[in-house]
N, C-alpha and C positions, 0 to 999 in steps of 0.2 A: 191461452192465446200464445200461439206462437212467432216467432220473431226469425225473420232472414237472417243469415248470415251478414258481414259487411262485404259488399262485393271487392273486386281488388282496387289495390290504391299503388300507383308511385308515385315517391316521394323525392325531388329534387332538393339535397340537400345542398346549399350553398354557404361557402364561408369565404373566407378573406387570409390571404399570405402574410398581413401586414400583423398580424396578431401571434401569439405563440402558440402552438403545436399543442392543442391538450384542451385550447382554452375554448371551448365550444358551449353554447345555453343548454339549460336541462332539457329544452322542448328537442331537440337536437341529439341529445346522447339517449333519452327514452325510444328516438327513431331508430335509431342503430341498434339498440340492445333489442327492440322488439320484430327487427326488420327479417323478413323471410329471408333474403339475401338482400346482401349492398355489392354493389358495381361502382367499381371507377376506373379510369382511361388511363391514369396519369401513374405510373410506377413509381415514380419519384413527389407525388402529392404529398408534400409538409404533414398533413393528417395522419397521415397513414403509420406513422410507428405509435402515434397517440394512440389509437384507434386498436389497432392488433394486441398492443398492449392492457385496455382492457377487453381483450377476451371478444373482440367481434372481428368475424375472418371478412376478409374485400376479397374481393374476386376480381381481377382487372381482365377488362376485355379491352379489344384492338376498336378504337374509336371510329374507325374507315370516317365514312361519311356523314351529315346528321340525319340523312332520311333513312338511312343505314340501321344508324345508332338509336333512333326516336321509334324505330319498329320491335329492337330488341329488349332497347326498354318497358315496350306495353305490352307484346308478346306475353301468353301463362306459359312460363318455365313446366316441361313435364317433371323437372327433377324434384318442385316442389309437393309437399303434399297439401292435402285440400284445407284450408282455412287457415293455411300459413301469413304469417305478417306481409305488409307490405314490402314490395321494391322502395330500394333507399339509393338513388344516384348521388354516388359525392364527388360534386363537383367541380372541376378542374379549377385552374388557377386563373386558367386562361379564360373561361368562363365558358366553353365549351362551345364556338361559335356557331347561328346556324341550327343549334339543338331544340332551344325550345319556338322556333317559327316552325319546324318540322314537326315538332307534338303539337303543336297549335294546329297543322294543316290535318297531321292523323283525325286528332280529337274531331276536326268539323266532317273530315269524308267520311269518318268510321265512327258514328257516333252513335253511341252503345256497344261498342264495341272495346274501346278501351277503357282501359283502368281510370279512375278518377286522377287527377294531376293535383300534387298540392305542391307548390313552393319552401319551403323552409329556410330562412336564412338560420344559417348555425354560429354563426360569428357578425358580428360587426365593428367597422372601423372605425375608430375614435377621433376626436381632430385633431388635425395635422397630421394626419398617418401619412398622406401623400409624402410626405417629407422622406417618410423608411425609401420610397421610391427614386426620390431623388439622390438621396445614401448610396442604391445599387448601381443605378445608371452612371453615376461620378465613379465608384468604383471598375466598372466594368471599363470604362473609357479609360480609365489610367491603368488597366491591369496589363500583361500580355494579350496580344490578341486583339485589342482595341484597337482607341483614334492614336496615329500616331503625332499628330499635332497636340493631343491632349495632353499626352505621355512627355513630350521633354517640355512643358512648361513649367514655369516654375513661379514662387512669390513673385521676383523682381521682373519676370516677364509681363504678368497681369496685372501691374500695377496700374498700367495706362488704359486698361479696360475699363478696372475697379473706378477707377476716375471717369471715365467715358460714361459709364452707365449711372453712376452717381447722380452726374448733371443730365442725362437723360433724363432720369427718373425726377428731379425737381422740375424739370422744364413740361413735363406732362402734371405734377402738381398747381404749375401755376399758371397750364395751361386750359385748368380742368376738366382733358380727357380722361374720362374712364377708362375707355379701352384700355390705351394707352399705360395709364398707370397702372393697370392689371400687368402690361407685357411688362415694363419697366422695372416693378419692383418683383417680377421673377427673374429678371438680369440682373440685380444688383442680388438675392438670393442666391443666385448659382457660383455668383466670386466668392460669396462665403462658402457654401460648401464644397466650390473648386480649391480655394486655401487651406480648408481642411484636409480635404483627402491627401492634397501633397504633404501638407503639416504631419502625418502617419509615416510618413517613408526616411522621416528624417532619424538620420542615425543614434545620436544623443536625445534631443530633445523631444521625442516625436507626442503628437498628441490629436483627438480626433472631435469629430463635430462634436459627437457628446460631450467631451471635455469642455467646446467654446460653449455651448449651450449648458452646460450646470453651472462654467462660470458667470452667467449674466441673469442665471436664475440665483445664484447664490448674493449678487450684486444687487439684482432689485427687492429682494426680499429684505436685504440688509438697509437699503436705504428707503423702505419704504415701512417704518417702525409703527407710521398709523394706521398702515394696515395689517401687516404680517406679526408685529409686535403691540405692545400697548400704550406707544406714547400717541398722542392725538394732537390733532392740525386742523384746525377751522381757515379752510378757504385755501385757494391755489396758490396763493403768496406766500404763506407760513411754510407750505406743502416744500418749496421753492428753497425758503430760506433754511430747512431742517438739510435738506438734501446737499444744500453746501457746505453745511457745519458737517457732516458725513463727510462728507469727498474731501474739506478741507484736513479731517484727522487721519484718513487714509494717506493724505500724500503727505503730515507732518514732515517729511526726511527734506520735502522741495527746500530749497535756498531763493528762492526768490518768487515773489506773486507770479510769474510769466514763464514758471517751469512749466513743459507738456505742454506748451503752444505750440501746436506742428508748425513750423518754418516752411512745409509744402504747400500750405494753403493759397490760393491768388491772393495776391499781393491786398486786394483789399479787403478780401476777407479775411488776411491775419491782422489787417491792422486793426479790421473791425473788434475783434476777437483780442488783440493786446489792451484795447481801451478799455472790453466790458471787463476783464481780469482787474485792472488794476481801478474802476471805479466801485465792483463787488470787493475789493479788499481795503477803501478806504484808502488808497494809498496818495501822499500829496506831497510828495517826494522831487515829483515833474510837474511842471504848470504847464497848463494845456498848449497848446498849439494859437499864436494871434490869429483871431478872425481876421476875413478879408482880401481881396485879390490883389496879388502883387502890381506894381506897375509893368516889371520887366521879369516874364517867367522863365525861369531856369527848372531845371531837372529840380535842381535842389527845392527850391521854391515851390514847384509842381507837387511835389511827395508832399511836402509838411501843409500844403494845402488839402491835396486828401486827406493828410491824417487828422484836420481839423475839421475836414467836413465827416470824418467818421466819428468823431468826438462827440459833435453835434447831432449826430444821427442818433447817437447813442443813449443821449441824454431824453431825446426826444421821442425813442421808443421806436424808430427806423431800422429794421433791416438796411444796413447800409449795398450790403449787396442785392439782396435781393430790387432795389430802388433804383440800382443803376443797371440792373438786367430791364427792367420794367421799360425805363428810359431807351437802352438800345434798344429795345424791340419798338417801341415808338417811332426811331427813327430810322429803323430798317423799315418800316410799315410807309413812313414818309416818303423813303427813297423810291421805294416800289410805287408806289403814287405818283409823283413825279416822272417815271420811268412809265407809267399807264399800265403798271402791275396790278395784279390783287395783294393784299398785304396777304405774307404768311398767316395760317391758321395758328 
């Protein structure tokens, strides 16, 4: 009994940028090594010194068009001889636009007519690879040639962004939009890797995303001993309280419980923030603030009453800020009511 031949096959071979130059699956290099010829558009294709280097030649043709490209790819080569391996397309970066609706349309007008079509991914991207993405796109913008608004920014200019988006991004948490907090926590991402990339340009010090990013994997790891190590923690509390006894041997050098309390903070969320310090350290050095509304309020009067209504927040397990965001929106909601508004969403 005899057996046909395999009829011809191409084979689109797809990978990804976000990976290194070499790193392709075995189904993927078996294609290539067995391939009658491989084609690709892209001269400067990442792949491509991989690839020549071991030993398989590309042949790059001019991409023109895809209904163009999708005929030359299913085309019988006469250069080839008879029972040669398949066509191996390695696939641009760009994803070759256009190209496979045009083998889709050949395949259904000419059918039996062309080569069988198989897909092949040769690489895949791991998660968070989008991020290598946003690395280039930061860099491009700050390079020559760029945005020139990107280009003379600096830390102390984005400060008020950094901020801006910050409380965006909590006001969509406690709003809970989705959406929302999708777009939100990619603005407050791009001030991190807008800090970095200026953070590179800096003359002495300089340092880059990867740097801030081992330091925080080097930091969780470190204070996370019941997982990454072998001490062990029953319940989020312990979890809480190991995590301080960490941070508090880390900063041993402070002089006092209320070092590293940014002074930036609004005003009532540092104080909120000075209470929970000095009540996580035991400290009773100050006695709290008298409850109680004055008869006659002063500035002065005013403050030490926040700070005792932040005491009391605190004690009681309140977001103190977050309790008095809740409240104005209350009675912005009110106002608008009153006025025959809708309340803001």
């Amino acid at each position: 009994m005899t057996t046909n031949p395999p009829g011809p096959k191409l084979i689109l071979l797809i990978t990804t940028h976000r990976v290194a130059p070499g790193l392709l699956s075995w189904p993927a290099w078996e294609a290539l090594r067995s391939a009658g010829r491989v084609l690709a558009a892209d001269p400067a294709h990442p792949q491509l010194p991989a690839v020549a280097q071991a030993g398989v030649e590309v042949r790059i043709v001019p991409s023109g068009s895809a209904p163009a490209l999708a005929r030359l790819l299913t085309g019988a080569p006469e250069d080839l001889p008879a029972g040669a391996g398949p066509t191996v397309w390695l696939g641009s970066p760009d994803g070759d636009p256009g190209l496979t609706d045009a083998l889709a349309r050949l395949a259904v007008e000419h059918a039996g007519e062309v080569p069988e079509i198989e897909v092949l991914p040769g690489s895949y991207d791991l998660p968070g690879a989008r991020l290598l993405d946003l690395v280039s796109v930061m860099d491009r913008l700050r390079s020559p040639g760029g945005c020139p608004w990107d280009a003379e920014q600096t830390h102390a200019s984005l400060v008020k962004y950094l901020v801006e988006e910050a409380y965006e991004l909590v006001e969509a948490i406690e709003e809970g939009d989705r959406d929302m907090l999708r777009e939100e926590l990619g603005d407050v991402l791009l001030q991190v890797f807008f800090h970095s990339r200026i953070a590179e340009e800096h003359p002495t010090g300089a340092f880059s995303i990867d740097d801030v990013a081992g330091d925080i994997v080097d930091k969780l790891m470190y204070r996370h001993p019941h997982v990454f190590g072998d001490a062990e923690a029953d319940g989020a509390a312990e979890v809480e309280a190991n995590w301080e006894a960490l941070k508090a041997a880390e900063k041993s050098e402070r002089e006092s419980v209320l070092d590293g309390v940014p002074a930036g903070l609004p005003s009532l969320a540092y104080a909120a923030k000075l209470v929970s310090r000095v009540r996580r350290a035991g400290f009773t050095g100050v006695p709290d603030e008298p409850y109680g509304l004055p008869a006659e309020l002063t500035a002065e009067s005013a403050g030490r009453l926040l700070l005792a209504v932040a005491q009391r927040a605190h004690d009681a397990g309140i977001d103190v800020d977050a309790a008095l965001r809740a409240a104005a929106r209350g009675y912005r909601d009110a106002v608008r009511a009153a006025e025959g508004l809708k309340p803001e969403r």
